[in-house]
N, C-alpha and C positions, 0 to 999 in steps of 0.2 A: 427446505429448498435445496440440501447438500441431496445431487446427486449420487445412487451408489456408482461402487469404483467401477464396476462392471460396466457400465454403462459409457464411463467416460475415456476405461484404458480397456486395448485390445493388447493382448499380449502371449506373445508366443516362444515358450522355452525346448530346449533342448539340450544334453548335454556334453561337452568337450574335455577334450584329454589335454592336459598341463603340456605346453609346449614354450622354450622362453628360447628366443635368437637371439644369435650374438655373432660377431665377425668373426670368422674361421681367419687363423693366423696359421698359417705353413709356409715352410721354407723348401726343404729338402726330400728327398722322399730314403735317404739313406740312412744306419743309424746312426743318430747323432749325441753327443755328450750333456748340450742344451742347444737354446732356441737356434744361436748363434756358432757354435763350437763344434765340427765335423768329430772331431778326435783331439785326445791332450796332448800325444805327439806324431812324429812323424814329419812334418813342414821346418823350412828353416827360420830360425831366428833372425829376426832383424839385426845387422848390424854385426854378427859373427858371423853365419854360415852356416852353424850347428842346426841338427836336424831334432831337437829335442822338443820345438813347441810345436803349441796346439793348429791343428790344421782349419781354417773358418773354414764356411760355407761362402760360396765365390759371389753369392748377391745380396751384397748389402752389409755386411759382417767384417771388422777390422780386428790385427791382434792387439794382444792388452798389453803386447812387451815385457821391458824385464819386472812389470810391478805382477802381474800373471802370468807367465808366460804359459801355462797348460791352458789356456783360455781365451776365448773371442768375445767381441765384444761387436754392438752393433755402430757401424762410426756415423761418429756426432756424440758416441757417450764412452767412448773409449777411456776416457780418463776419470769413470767410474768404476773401473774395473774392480778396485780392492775394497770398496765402501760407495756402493750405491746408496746414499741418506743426503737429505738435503740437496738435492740435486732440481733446475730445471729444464726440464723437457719439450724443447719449442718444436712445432709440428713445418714449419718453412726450414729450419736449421738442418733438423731430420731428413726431410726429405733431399734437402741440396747433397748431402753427405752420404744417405746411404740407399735416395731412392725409395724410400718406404715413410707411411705414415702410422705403422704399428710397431712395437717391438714391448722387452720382455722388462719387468719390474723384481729383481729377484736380490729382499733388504738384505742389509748384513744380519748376523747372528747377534745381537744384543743381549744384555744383562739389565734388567728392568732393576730400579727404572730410568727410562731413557725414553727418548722419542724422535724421527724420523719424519721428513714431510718432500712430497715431491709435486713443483708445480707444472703441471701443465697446460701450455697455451695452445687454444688449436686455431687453425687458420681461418678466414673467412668461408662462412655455408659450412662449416663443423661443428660435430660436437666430441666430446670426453668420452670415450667411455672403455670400463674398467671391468676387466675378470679376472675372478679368482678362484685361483685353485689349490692353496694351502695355506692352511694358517695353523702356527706351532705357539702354546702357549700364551697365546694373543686374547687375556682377560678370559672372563668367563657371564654367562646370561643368568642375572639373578629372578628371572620371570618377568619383570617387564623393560629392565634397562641392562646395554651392559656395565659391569665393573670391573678394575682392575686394569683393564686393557681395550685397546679398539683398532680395529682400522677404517676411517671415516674420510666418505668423498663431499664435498661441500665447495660450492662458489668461492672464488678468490674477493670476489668483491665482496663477499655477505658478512656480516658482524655474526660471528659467533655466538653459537649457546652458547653457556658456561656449563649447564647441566647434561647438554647433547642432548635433550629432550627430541630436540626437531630434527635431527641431523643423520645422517643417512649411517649409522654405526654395525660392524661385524665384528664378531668376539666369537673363540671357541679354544677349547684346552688341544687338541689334535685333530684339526679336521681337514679331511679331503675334500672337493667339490666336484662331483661328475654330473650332470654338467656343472661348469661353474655359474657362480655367481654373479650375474652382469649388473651394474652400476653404469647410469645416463647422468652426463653433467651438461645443460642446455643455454647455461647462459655467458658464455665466453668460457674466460681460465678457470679452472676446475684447482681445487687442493686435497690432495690424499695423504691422510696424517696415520702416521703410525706411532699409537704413544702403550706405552708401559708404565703403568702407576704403583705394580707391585712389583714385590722382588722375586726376580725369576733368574734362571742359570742360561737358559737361552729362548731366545722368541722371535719368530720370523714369519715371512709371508711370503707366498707368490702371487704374481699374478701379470695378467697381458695387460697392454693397451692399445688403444687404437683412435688415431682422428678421425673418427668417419665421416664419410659424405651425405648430408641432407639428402641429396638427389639417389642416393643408394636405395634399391627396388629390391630388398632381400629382407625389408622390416627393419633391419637395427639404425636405416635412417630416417626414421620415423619424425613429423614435424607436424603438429596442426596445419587443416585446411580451412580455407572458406570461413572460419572464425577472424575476434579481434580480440585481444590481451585484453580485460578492464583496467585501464589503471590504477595504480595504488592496490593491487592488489595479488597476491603472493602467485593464482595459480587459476584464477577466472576470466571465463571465457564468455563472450556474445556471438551468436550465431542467428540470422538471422535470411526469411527466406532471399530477398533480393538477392546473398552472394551467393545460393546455394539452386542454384536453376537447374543446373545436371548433372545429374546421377557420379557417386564419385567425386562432385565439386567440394563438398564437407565431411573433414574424419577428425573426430577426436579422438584422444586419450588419456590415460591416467599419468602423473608427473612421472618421469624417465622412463617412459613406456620403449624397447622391451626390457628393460631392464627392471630393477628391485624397485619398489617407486620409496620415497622418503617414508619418513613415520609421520604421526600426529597434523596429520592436513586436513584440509576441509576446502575441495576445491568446487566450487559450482560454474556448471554451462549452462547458460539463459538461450533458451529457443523460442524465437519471437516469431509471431507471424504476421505479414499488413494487411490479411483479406478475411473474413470471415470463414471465406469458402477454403478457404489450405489450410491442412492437416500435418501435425508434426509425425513423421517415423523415423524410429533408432534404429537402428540394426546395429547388434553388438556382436563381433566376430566372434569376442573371445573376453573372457570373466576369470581370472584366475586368482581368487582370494584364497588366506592360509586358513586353512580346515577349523571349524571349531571355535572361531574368533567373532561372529555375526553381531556382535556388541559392539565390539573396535572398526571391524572393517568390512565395511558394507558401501554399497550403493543406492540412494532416492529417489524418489520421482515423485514432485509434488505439482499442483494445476497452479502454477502460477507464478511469479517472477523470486519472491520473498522465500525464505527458509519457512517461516510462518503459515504461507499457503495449503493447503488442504493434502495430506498424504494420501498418494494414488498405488504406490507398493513401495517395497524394499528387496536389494537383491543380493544376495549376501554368502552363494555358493558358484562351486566350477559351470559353466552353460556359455550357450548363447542364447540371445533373447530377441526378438524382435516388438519391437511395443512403437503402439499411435496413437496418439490423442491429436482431439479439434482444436487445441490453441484455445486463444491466441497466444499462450504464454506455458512453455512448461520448463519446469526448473530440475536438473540435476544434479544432485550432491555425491560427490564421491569422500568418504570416511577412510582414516586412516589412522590403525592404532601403533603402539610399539613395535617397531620389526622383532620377528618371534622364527627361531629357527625351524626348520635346516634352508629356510629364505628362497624357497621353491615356487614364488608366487610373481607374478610382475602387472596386479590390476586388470585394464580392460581398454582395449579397443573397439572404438564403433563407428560406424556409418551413418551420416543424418541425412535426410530426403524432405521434403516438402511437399506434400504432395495434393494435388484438387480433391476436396471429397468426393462422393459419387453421391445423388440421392437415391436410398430406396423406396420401394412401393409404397411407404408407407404417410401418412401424412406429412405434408413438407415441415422442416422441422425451422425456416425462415420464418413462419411466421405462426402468431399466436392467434387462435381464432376467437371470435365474441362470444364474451359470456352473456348468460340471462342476464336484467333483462334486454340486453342490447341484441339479444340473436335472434328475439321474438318481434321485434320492432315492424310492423307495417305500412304504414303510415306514410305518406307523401315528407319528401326533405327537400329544402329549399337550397340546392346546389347552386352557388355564385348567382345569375343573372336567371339560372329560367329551372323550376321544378324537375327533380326526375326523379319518377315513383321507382323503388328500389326491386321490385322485383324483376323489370327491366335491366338491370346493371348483375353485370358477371365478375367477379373476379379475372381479370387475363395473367394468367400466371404461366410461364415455360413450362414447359412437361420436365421440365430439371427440378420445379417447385422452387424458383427462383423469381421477384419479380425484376424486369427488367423493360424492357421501350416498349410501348404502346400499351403499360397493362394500366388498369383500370381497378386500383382495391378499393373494397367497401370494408367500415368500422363495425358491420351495422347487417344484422338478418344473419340467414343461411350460411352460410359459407363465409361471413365476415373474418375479420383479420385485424384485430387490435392493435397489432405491433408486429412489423417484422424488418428484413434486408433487404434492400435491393441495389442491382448492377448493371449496368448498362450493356456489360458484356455477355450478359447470360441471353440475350436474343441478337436475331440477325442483324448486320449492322445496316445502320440505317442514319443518313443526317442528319434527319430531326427527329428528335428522338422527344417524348412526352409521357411520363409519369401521372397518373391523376387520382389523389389519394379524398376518399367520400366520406366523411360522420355525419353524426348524429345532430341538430340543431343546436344542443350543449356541449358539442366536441370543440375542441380545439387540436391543430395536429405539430407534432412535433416532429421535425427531422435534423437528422446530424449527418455531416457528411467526411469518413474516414477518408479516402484516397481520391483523384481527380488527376486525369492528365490532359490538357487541353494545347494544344501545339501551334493551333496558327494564329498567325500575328493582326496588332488593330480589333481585336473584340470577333473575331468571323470565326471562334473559338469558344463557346461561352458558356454557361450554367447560369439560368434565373430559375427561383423556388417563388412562386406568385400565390396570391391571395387567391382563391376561388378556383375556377375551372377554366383554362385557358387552352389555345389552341395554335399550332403558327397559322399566322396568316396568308392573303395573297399579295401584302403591299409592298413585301420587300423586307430582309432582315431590319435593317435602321429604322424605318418607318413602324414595321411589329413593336420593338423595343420601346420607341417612345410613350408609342400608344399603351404598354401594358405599364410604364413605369410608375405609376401611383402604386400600384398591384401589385408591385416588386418587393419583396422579402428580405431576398440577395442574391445580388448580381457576381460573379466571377468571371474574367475577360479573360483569353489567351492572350499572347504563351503561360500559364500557369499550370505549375505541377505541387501537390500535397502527398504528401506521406501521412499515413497515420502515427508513425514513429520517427524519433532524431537520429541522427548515427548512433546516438549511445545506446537505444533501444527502449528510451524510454519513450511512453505516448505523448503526441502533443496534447497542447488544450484543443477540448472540441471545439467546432466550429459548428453552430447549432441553432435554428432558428424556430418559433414558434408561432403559429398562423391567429391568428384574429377571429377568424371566422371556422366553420365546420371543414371548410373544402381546401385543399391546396395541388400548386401542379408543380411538378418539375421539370422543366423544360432542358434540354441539349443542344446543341447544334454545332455538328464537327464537320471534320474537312470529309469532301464526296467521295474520297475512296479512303480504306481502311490502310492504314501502318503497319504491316507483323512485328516491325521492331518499336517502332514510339503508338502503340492503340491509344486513343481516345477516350475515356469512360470518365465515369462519376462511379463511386459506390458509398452506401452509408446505409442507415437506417431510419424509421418512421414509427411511432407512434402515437393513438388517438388516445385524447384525454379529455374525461368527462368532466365537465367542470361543475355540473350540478350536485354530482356524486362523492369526486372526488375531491374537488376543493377549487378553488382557482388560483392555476398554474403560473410562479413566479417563471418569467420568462430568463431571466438573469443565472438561476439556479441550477443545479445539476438534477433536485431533484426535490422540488417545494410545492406545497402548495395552500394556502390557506382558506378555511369555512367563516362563511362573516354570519352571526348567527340571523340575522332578518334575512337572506339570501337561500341559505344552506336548509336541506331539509332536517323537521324538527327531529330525527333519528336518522342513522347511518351508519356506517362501518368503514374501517379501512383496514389495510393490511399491506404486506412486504407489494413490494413493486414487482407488477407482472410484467412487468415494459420492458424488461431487459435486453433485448438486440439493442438498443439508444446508448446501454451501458458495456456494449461490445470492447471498446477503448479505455476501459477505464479499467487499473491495473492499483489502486490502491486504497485507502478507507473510504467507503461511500458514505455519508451522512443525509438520509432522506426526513423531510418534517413534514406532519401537519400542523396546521395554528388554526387554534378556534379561538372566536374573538366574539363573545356573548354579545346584545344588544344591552343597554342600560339597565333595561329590567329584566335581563336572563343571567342564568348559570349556566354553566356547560358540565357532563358529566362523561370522563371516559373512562370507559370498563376495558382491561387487557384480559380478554377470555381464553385466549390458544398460545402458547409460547413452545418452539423448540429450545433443545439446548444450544449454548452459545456456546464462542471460542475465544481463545485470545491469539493476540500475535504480537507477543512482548520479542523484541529485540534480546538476544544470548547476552548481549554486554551489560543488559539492566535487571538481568534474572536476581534474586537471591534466592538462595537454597532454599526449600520449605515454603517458599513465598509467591510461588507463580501463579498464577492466575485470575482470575477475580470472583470474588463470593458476595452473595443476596445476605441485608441481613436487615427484616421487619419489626419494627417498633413504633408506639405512638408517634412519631412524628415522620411516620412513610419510611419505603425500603431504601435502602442505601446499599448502593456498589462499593463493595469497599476490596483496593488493588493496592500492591508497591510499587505499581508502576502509574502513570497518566492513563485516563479510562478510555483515552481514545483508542490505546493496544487493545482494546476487547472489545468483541462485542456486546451491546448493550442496547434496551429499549429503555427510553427517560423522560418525564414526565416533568415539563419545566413551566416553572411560572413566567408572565410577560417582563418579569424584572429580572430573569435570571436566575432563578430559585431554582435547586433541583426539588421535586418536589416526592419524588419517586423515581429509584431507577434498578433497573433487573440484567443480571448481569451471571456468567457462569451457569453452572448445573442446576438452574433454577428449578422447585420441585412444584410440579404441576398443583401438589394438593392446597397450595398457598393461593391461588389462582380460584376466582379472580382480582383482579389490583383495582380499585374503585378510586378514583378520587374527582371531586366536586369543586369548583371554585366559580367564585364570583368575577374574575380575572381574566384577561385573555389566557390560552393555556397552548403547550407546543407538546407534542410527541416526536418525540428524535428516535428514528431508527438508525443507530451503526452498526455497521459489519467495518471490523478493523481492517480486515485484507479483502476487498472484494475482488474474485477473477469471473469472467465469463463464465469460465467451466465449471465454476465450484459456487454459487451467488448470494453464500449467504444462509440466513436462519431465517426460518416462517413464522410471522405471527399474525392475530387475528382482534380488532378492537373495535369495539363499538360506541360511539357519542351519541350525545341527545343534549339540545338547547332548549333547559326549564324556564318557562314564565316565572319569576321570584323577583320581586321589590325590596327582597331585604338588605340586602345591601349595595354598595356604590359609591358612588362620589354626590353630596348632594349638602347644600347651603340651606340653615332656616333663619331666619328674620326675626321671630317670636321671642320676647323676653322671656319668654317658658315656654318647657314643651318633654315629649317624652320620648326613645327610643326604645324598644324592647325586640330580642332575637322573636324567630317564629319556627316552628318545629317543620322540619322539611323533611319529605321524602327517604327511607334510608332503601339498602340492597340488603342488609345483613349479613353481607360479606363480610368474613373475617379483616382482610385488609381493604379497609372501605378508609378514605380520607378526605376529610373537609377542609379548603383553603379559601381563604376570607382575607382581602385587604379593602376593607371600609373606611372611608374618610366622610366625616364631617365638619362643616363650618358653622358654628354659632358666630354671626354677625348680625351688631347693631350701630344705626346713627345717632344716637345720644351716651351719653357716659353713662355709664352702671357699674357695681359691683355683682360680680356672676357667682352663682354658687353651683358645685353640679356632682350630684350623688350618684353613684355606681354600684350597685348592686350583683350575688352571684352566688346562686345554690351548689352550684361543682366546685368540686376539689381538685384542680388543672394548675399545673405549673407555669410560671409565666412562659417558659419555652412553647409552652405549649398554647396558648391565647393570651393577648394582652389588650390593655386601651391606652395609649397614651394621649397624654393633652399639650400640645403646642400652640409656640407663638403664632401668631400668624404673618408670614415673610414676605407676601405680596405676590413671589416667584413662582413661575411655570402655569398660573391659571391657565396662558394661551399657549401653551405648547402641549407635546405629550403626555407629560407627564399630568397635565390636571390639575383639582384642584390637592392631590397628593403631594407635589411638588412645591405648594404654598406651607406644608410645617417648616416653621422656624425652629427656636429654643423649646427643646424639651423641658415641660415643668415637669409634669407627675406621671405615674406608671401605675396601672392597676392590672392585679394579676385575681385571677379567680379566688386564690388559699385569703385574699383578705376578706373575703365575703362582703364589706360593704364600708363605705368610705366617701365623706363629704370633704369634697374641695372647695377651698377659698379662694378666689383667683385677686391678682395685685388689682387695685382700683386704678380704675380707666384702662382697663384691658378691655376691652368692646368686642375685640373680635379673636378667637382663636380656633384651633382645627383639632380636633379628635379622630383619634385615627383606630383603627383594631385589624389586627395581625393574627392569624389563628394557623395551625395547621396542627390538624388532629383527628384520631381515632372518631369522638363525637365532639359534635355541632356543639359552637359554645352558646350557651344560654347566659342571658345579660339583658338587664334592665336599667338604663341611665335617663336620670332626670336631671333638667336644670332649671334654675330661676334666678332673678335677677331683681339687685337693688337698684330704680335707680334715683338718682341724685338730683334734688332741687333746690338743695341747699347744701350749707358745708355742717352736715352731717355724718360722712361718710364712715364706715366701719373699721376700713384699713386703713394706712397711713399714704399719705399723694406718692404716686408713682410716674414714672415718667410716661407721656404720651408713649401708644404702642407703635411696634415701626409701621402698622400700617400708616400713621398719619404723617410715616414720610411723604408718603404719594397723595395724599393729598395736600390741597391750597392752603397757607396757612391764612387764620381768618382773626380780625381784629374784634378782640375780647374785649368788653365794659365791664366797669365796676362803679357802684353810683356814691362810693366816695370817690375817687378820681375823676366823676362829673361835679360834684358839691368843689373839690377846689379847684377845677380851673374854671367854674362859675365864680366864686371870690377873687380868685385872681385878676379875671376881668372888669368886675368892679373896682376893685383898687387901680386898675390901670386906666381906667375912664374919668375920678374923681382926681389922679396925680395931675399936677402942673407940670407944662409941659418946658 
C-alpha cells in the first residue's frame, strides 16, 4: 500500500550559483588607514594643538588621544583603542554616540594562550551579526572539529559546549575571506570568543559587525514568517495552512540564514494542512550546502509529521527546487554536520504556499469505487422508508470529482463508491443543503466529520447526520428537527466552529458516527446568503461497511470489527483497510482488528497468505547501535517479533488469543517463502494490524488473510456428572503448511453429589514439552462460572501437571474432593494427541483409600447439612431413659 514517491512528490530542480549577503559597511569613499582612521597624522591633538595625530572620518569616528594618538576610534569605544578584548558593545550606547549600528572588531595581537570575548547586545527587532575577514594563527581544522584555537559566536544566554561540538567555531593558520564570513545571532545578546589554547607568538582577527534590522529588505534581515517556534525545542518550526493564505505570507529558513548556519543541528518544519483538498508547495530560492559532505549536510522530505515517516527524497547539493505534495502532513528535516572550510556555504531558503489541488481527468481520486461482489449487485435495496431499485440512482458527484450538496452516493453497482470525501463547498451554495449516502442491506455507513463552520446563532446554523434517507421538509426548520429526532445520529447547533487540528498542529480526536442501518443523510442548513470571509461548510469523510463480510463494526473504535462464528460466513477473507479517506486525520500508529469468536462447537482457522514488508518507527533516542529494527523468528510454538524497542514502534501483523496471548506475530523483512502462517484454535482469536506511523500519503503495508469457522466438538468448556467416563483428542483437518499452529485452551469439570475418591489416568504417544501442551488438574474455586471468563475461571489450587514426555500417569486425588477442573493449554506445530480417563471410588462406608481431607471449597457455597451417626442416636436414646426413670 506504500505508494511510489513519484506519485506522491512532484519536484522540480534547477541549479544556482553560491551567493551569501551581508550588510555592506562603508564610511568614506577617500583612502583611509582603517574603518575609522582618514590618516595617522596631519589633525591636531587634543589638548596641545600639535598637528601630529590621526585625522578620523567626520561621521561617526572619535580620536583615541594620547593612548593612540595616530588613530581613530569609533565613539562609544574610544577607550578601546590600545586593547580591544573583553570589551561590551551595546547597540542603543552606539548609536547615541556615534549614530551608527555597525562598526569594526579589530583584537589585539596576543600570545597563546590567552582568550578574548566581546558581548554584544543588540536592540529590540535586532539581530548579531558578524564578518570576518582575517584570521592569523587562530588554531587550526583537524577534519572534523577545530583545535588549538577559535573564534566562536554563540548566545549570551545558552550554557556552553565544553567540547564546541554544537557551536558555531572558525580556525585557520593564515586566512583571508573574500567575501567574508557572515555569522547570524537571533536570539538577543550574542558572545564572540576568541580563545588560544596553544602557544603561539602572535594571533589575531578581524572582522565587522553589525545590529541589523529585522525589517531590512536586502536579505541579511531575514526572520521566519507565517510559522510558530515549537517549544522546548532548539530550532522547530509549525506551519500551517490557515497562517499561510497569500502568497509570500510563509518563508522559512536554515538557523542564521544568510549567514554560516551552526554545526550538528537537526531542525525540522511540520507543514500541516486542515482540508483534504490543499496541497503543500516549497519553493526553495536557494540551497547552498559544502560540496562533497551529503552524509552530514543534507536536507529531507518525509510524508508525514514524525522523522519516522516514509522518505519522499533527499537534497543535499547547490539548486533550487520546487516540490508539492497532498498532505496532510509533510515534514522537513534540515541536517547539519561539522563546519568544514573555506565556510562558503549558508543552508537554504524557501517559500511555502498552500495550495487547492486541481482534479484531473482522470478517475476522482475522493472516492474509492466498489469492488466485486458489491459492483455487480442488482437487486432491489430497501432504502429507509420506501424501496429504490439501484439502477435508478446516479451518483451526483461535481465535475470537480468532489462530493458535495445535493449528491446522492451508492456503496453498491456500477459506478459505486465505498469510501470517499465530501465538502460542502465544492457545489453551488445553497441553504439546505443534503448528502444521501446508499448500501447494501449489510452495510452499515460510517462518517467522520474534519472541519465545520456554522455562524448563526440559536441552532438556524446546524449539521444532523440521520438514520436513513431524509429530506427538509415543508413544516418549518423546528417542526422538521423534531420530527427527525429519533433518526438523529448527531446534531451540531451554531455558532460552532471545528478544526481538524489544535494550534500545536496536532489532530483532534475524530468526531465520528456510525449508522444502524444501510442508508444515512447529512443534512445542513446555513444562513441565505453566503460569507466570502466566515463561509459556512461541513467537510469530512464516509465509508460503507459490510458487516456480513467484514465483521460487525465496533462503533467506539477507530478501526474493529468482529466475526461471531454462527453469524459470519463459514469462509472469508480480510485484509489492510481500503477505507482510508475515514483515516484522513489520523497522523499516528493505527491499530485495526478482527476478532473471531467460534460458536461452542467450532474452531476458527486464519491463514496470513500475502504480507508486504514492514517498517519501523523507533524514536533516535531509544535506537541501540546494531539493534534497530524488528525481526520474524518461527519455532514450535509460533513466530515471534522480536525488537529492542516496544513492538508498537513497527509494524506488525499478530495473532492474538482472547486472553491476551500473542500467539503469532510478523514483523520486519518478513520472507514470503515462510508464508503461509496457519494457526487453528478453539478460542476466540484477534488479528491486530499495526502500522507504527500511519500518514494519509504513505498508509501503511498490504496484507491479505483468510478464515474459516470448523464444525469441531473437540474441545471447549464443558461439565460431566458421570463417575467415569473417557476423553480422547480427534485428528483434525491439517494445511501442511510449514508454519501451521494449533492452540487449544480446554476446560473440564468432573463434578459429583456424593463423596468419592477420583482416580484419573492420562495418557500420551508424543514426545512434546510441556511448553509446548499440557493438562493440569485443579481445585474447583466456584469462581467466574457466570461471568466471562466461564467455567475456566472456576480452577482453584493447582494439584498436578501432565506433560506429554511422561507418557502416562495415574492420579490420586484427596478424598471428598467431588468436584474439580481440568484444563489443557497447547500451542503447537501439531495437534496434541491425549487420552484421559477417570473413575471413581465411592464411599458407603468408612472404607475409604486416602486419609479424610477437608470438605472441598466448593462446599463453601453450599448449605451446611446436619450429619447422623447411629451411635450418637444409641446415646441420646439412653440418655432419655435415664431422664424419665430419675426423681424428680
Amino acid at each position: 500500500m506504500r505508494q511510489p514517491v513519484a506519485v506522491l512528490l512532484t519536484v522540480f530542480y534547477a541549479a544556482v550559483t553560491a551567493q551569501i549577503a551581508w550588510t555592506p559597511i562603508f564610511l568614506d569613499g577617500s583612502s583611509q588607514v582603517d574603518l575609522w582612521t582618514q590618516t595617522s597624522t596631519g589633525c591636531a591633538c587634543p589638548g596641545t594643538g600639535d598637528e601630529e595625530c590621526a585625522c578620523c572620518v567626520r561621521d561617526g569616528a572619535c580620536p583615541c588621544s594620547n593612548v593612540a594618538p595616530t588613530r581613530c576610534a569609533q565613539c562609544g569605544l574610544e577607550q578601546y583603542c590600545s586593547n580591544m578584548c573583553n570589551i561590551t558593545i551595546d547597540s542603543r550606547v552606539l548609536k547615541s554616540k556615534s549614530g551608527k549600528t555597525f562598526g569594526q572588531i579589530k583584537s589585539p595581537s596576543i600570545e597563546g594562550p590567552d582568550a578574548c570575548s566581546y558581548l554584544l547586545q543588540p536592540d529590540a527587532g535586532q539581530r548579531v551579526e558578524i564578518q570576518i575577514y582575517r584570521l592569523v594563527s587562530v588554531g587550526r581544522f583537524n577534519g572534523s572539529s577545530c583545535v588549538g584555537g577559535w573564534l566562536q559566536l554563540g548566545g549570551a544566554s545558552a550554557v556552553q559546549d565544553a567540547s564546541g561540538a554544537a557551536e558555531t567555531r572558525l580556525c585557520g593558520a593564515n586566512e583571508r575571506y573574500t567575501p567574508p564570513v557572515v555569522l547570524f545571532a537571533d536570539h538577543g545578546a550574542a558572545i564572540l570568543d576568541f580563545k588560544i589554547s596553544d602557544t603561539t607568538v602572535r594571533s589575531q582577527f578581524l572582522a565587522f559587525f553589525s545590529f541589523t534590522s529585522l525589517s531590512n529588505t536586502q536579505g541579511v534581515g531575514f526572520h521566519p514568517r507565517g510559522g510558530s517556534r515549537i517549544p522546548h525545542t532548539d530550532c522547530d518550526w509549525l506551519y500551517q495552512d490557515v497562517s499561510c493564505r497569500t502568497p509570500g505570507s510563509c518563508v522559512l529558513a536554515s538557523p542564521g540564514y544568510p549567514g554560516l548556519y551552526p554545526p550538528h543541528r537537526r531542525c525540522r518544519y511540520l507543514f500541516a494542512t486542515n482540508s483534504v483538498h490543499t496541497r503543500v508547495k516549497i519553493i526553495f530560492t536557494s540551497i547552498i550546502l559544502p560540496r562533497n559532505h551529503c552524509t552530514t549536510d543534507y536536507l529531507t522530505l518525509r510524508a508525514g509529521s514524525s522523522p519516522s515517516a516514509s522518505l519522499l527524497g533527499t537534497i543535499c547539493s547547490e539548486r533550487t527546487a520546487t516540490v508539492e505534495h497532498p498532505g496532510p502532513n509533510l515534514l522537513l528535516e534540515f541536517n547539519s554536520g561539522p563546519l568544514v572550510p573555506p565556510y562558503d556555504y549558508n543552508g537554504f531558503i524557501a517559500k511555502l504556499e498552500f495550495v487547492e489541488k486541481t482534479e484531473s481527468s482522470a478517475p476522482p481520486p475522493t472516492v474509492v469505487a466498489a469492488a466485486p461482489p458489491l459492483a455487480a449487485l442488482t437487486h432491489l435495496t430497501n432504502h429507509g422508508d420506501r424501496p429504490i431499485e439501484h439502477e435508478t440512482i446516479s451518483n451526483e458527484i461535481s465535475s470537480s470529482g468532489r462530493v458535495g450538496c445535493g449528491a446522492t452516493v451508492r456503496g453498491y453497482g456500477p459506478g459505486g463508491a465505498r469510501s470517499g470525501h465530501f465538502d460542502t463547498r465544492a457545489s453551488a451554495w445553497r441553504t439546505q443543503c443534503a448528502i444521501h449516502l446508499l448500501g447494501v442491506p449489510t452495510d452499515v455507513v460510517q462518517v467522520s466529520l474534519f472541519n465545520y463552520n456554522l455562524r448563526l446563532q440559536s441552532c438556524r446554523s446546524h449539521i444532523e447526520i440521520l438514520e436513513g434517507l431524509h429530506d427538509f421538509g415543508g413544516r418549518g426548520d423546528r417542526a422538521d428537527r423534531y420530527e427527525r429526532g429519533d433518526r438523529a445520529l448527531l446534531r451540531v447547533c451554531g455558532p460552532s466552529v471545528r478544526e481538524a487540528r489544535d494550534p500545536s498542529g496536532r489532530f483532534l480526536v475524530r468526531q465520528a458516527v456510525t449508522s444502524k442501518g444501510a442508508n444515512l443523510t447529512i443534512l445542513v442548513r446555513r444562513a441565505a446568503s453566503q460569507s466570502a470571509d466566515e463561509e459556512e461548510f461541513v467537510d469530512g469523510a464516509f465509508a460503507f461497511h459490510d458487516e456480513q463480510h467484514e465483521g460487525t463494526v465496533s462503533p467506539d473504535a477507530t478501526c474493529a470489527s468482529t466475526h461471531y462464528g454462527l453469524a459470519a460466513p463459514a469462509h472469508g477473507g480480510v485484509s489492510a483497510p481500503s477505507h482510508h479517506h475515514i483515516f484522513w486525520n489520523i497522523e499516528e500508529r493505527l491499530l485495526c482488528s478482527h476478532r473471531f469468536i467460534p460458536a461452542a462447537n467450532q474452531s476458527v482457522t486464519i491463514e496470513i497468505q500475502r504480507l508486504e514488508r514492514m517498517w519501523s518507527a523507533e524514536p533516535t533516542s531509544l535506537v541501540v547501535p546494531g539493534e534497530s529494527g524488528c525481526r520474524t523468528a518461527c519455532g514450535d510454538a509460533g513466530c515471534e517479533c522480536r525488537s529492542a524497542t516496544p513492538l508498537h514502534y513497527h509494524d506488525h501483523i499478530a495473532l492474538v488469543a482472547g486472553d491476551g496471548t500473542h500467539l503469532s506475530c510478523l514483523c520486519g523483512d518478513f520472507q514470503a517463502a515462510w508464508l503461509p502462517v496457519v494457526v487453528r484454535s478453539w478460542t476466540s482469536l484477534r488479528l491486530e494490524y499495526s502500522v507504527a506511523h500511519y500518514t494519509y500519503a504513505s498508509r501503511g503495508f498490504d496484507y491479505a488473510a483468510a478464515y474459516s469457522f470448523n464444525d469441531d466438538a473437540m474441545c471447549g468448556q464443558r461439565t460431566y456428572t458421570t463417575h467415569s467416563g473417557e476423553i480422547s483428542s480427534r485428528n483434525v483437518s491439517v494445511t501442511g503448511s510449514l508454519n501451521e499452529f494449533f492452540y487449544q485452551q480446554c476446560t473440564w469439570v468432573l463434578d459429583s453429589n456424593v463423596e468419592r475418591q477420583l482416580f484419573i489416568d492420562i495418557s500420551s504417544e508424543q514426545d512434546k514439552s510441556c511448553s509446548s501442551w499440557n493438562i493440569t488438574i485443579h481445585e474447583w474455586s466456584g469462581r467466574g462460572v457466570h461471568n466471562e471468563g466461564g467455567l475456566a475461571a472456576s480452577a482453584g489450587d493447582l494439584l498436578y501437571t501432565f506433560c506429554a514426555r511422561h507418557k502416562n500417569h495415574t492420579y490420586t486425588l484427596p478424598w471428598r474432593l467431588n468436584t474439580v477442573v481440568i484444563r489443557l493449554v497447547a500451542l503447537s506445530r501439531q495437534q496434541p494427541l491425549y487420552t484421559m480417563r477417570w473413575r471413581s471410588q465411592v464411599v458407603r462406608a468408612n472404607n475409604r483409600l486416602g486419609p479424610p481431607t477437608p470438605a472441598p471449597a466448593a462446599s463453601a457455597f453450599a448449605p451446611q447439612q446436619l450429619r447422623t451417626d447411629p451411635v450418637i442416636i444409641l446415646l441420646l436414646y439412653l440418655c432419655c431413659l435415664i431422664n424419665k426413670h430419675l426423681p424428680y
